[in-house]
C-alpha positions, 0 to 999 in steps of 0.5 A, spaced: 289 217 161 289 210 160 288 206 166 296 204 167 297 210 169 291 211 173 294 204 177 301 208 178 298 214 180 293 210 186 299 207 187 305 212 188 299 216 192 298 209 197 306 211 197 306 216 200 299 214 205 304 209 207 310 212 209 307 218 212 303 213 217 310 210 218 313 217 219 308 218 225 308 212 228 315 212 229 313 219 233 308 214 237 314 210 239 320 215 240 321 214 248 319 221 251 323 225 256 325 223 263 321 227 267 326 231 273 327 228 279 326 233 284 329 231 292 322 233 297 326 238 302 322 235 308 324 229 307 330 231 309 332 229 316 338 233 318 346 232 315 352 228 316 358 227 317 361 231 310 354 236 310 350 231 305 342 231 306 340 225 310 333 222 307 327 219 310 321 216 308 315 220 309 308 220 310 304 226 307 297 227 307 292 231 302 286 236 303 282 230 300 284 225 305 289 221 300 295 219 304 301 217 300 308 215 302 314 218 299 320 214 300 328 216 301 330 215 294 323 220 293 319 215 290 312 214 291 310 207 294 305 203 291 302 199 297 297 199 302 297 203 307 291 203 313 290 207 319 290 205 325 287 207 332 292 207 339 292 209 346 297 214 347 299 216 354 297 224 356 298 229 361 291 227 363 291 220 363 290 215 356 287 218 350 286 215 344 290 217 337 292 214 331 299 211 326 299 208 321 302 202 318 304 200 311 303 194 308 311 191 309 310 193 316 313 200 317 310 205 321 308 212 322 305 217 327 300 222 325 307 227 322 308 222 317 315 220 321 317 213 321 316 211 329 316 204 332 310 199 332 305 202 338 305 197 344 297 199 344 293 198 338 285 198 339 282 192 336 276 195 332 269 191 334 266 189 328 259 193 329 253 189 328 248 193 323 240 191 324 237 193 317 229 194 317 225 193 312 219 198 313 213 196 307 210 201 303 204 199 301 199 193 304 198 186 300 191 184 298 191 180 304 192 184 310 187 189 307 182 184 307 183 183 314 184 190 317 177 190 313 174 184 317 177 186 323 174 194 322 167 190 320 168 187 327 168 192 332 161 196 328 156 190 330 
């Protein structure tokens, strides 16, 4: 073999390389498959007039305390949502509870129904934190003093 048939053959193999990564690329790139769209049945709210399900928005909650909006048309909501302390009339006199509001506005009550904006939402007292320092050994001075002052007391 000569060497332009040694150049031939790297480059029919650089070919080949070529258009095999090309190939997978264009897998890479395919768009994938729609995922299916499933309607959550407790967000229906009743039907109306022709039997057609009513949608609402809905607040679940998670074992692990994530809470997560799903809207009527069944997606997911990307805002902020806060929990927030109100005072709820009992049988007994008031006590208090929670709702919770979304960053747009809405509110929602512990089931994760929609409700109105609560008359009376506890305002949160910021706690004022005192952090001590507790030394763990002494400086060179103070136990020159602990030492005088112990000397102090022998005579």
């Amino acid at each position: 073999m000569d060497s332009g048939e040694i150049g031939t053959q790297h480059t029919e193999i650089m070919k080949l390389k070529t258009k095999e990564l090309l190939q997978n690329l264009k897998q890479i790139t395919k768009p994938k498959k729609s995922q299916p769209k499933y309607d959550v049945v407790s967000n229906q709210y009743g039907l109306d007039e022709k039997g057609k399900p009513i949608y609402i928005d809905r607040l679940y909650g998670s074992l692990t305390g994530q809470i997560q909006l799903v809207n009527k048309n069944m997606s997911i909501y990307k805002g902020k949502i806060n929990k927030r302390s109100i005072m709820v009339k009992g049988k007994e006199g008031k006590f208090r509870s929670h709702a919770y509001e979304l960053a747009d506005g809405r509110w929602f009550d512990r089931a994760g129904m929609p409700t109105s904006s609560p008359k009376t939402i506890v305002q949160e007292e910021p706690v004022e934190t005192t952090i001590e320092v507790q030394k763990t050994e002494l400086t060179a001075d103070e136990k020159i003093q602990i030492e005088k002052d112990f000397l102090s007391k022998l005579k």
